[in-house]
N, C-alpha and C positions, 0 to 999 in steps of 0.2 A: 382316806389315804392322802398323804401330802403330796405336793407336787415335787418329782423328781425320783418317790421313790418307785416307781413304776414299772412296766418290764421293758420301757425307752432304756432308762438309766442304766439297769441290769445289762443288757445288751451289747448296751456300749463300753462297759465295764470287761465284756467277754472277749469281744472284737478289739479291744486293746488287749488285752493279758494276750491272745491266739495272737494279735500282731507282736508281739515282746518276743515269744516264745519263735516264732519261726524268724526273727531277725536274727536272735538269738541260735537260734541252730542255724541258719548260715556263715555267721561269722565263723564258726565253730568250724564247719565245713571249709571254709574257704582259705580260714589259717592253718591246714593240713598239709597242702603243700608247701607251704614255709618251713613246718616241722619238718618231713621230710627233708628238704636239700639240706636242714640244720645235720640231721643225725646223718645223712650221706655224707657232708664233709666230712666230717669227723670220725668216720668210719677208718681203719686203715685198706690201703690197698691191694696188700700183702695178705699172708697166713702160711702157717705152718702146715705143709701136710707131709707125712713121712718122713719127718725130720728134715723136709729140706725147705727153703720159704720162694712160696707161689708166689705170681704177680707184679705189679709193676712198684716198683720203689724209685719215687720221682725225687727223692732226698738226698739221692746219691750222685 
């Protein structure tokens, strides 16, 4: 067996990919509330219900 291809090397190859991968789902995790307040502005405040419109209209 050469040196390096051993279950050192294997290991270490794991323990980075496991590191990648949960850095990786944090970011994920963490840019959620930025999505969020994105699709809440941009929500209206308003809506229609019974033909007449709920809510606060701050445009007015």
């Amino acid at each position: 067996m050469k040196e390096g291809e051993d279950g050192v090397n294997r290991g270490h190859k794991v323990g980075k990919t496991v590191a990648c991968a949960l850095l990786i789902a944090y970011a994920v995790v963490s840019f959620g509330p930025f999505v969020w307040a994105l699709l809440v502005s941009i929500t209206p405040m308003t809506y229609e219900k019974d033909g007449q419109r709920v809510g606060v209209d701050i445009m007015q």
